[in-house]
C-alpha positions as a Markdown table, in Angstrom:
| # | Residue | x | y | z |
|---|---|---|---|---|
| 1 | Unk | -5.2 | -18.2 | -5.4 |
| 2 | Unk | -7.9 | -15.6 | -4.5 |
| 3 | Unk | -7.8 | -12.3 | -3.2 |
| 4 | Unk | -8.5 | -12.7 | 0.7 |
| 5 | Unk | -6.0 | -11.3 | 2.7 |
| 6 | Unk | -4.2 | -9.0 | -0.1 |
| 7 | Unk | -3.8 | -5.7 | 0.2 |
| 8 | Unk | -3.4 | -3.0 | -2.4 |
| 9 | Unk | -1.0 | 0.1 | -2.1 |
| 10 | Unk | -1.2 | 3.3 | -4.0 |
| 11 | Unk | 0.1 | 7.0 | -3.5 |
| 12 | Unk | -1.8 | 9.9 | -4.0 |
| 13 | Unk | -1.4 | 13.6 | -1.8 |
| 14 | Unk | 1.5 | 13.3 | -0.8 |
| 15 | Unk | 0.3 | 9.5 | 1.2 |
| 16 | Unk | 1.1 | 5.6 | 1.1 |
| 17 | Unk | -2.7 | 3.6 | 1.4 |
| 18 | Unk | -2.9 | 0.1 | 1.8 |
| 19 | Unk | -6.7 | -0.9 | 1.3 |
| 20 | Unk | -8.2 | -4.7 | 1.4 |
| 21 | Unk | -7.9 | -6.0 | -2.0 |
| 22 | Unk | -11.7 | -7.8 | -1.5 |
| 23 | Unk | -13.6 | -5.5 | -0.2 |
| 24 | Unk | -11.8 | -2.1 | -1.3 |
| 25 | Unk | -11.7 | -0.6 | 2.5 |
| 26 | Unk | -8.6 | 1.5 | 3.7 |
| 27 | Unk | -7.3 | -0.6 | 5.7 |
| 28 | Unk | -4.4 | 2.1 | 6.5 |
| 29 | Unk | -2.3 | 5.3 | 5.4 |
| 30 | Unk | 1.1 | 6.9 | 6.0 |
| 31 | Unk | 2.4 | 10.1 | 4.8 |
| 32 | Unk | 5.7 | 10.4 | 2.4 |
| 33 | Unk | 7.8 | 13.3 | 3.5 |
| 34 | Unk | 10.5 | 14.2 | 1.3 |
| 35 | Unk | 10.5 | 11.1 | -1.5 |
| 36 | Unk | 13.9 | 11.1 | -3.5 |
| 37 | Unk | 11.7 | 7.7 | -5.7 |
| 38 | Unk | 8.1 | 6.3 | -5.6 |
| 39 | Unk | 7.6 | 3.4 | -2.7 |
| 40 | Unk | 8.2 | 0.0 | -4.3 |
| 41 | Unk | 6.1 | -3.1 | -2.2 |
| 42 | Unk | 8.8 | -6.4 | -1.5 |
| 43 | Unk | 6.2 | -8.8 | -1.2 |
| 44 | Unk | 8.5 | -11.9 | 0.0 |
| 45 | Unk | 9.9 | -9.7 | 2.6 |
| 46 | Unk | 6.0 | -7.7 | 3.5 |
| 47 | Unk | 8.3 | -4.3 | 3.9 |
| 48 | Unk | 7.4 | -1.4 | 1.3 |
């Protein structure tokens, strides 16, 4: 299985940033206001 079409999450700042896994672009962000835990990524469900 390659890469196309995966996506890669990371927090830094105080944000959530999904960027394409091929081609390292942000693909989007989202800011995290008030985190009891880090963000965890269900990937049979594609909910974070």
């Amino acid at each position: 299985m390659g890469i196309r079409g995966l996506q890669l999450y990371f927090t830094a700042g105080g944000r959530i940033y999904a960027l394409d896994a091929q081609t390292g672009q942000q693909k989007w962000y989202q800011p995290l206001l008030n985190l009891v835990s880090a963000p965890v990524v269900d990937g049979r469900r594609n909910r974070i």
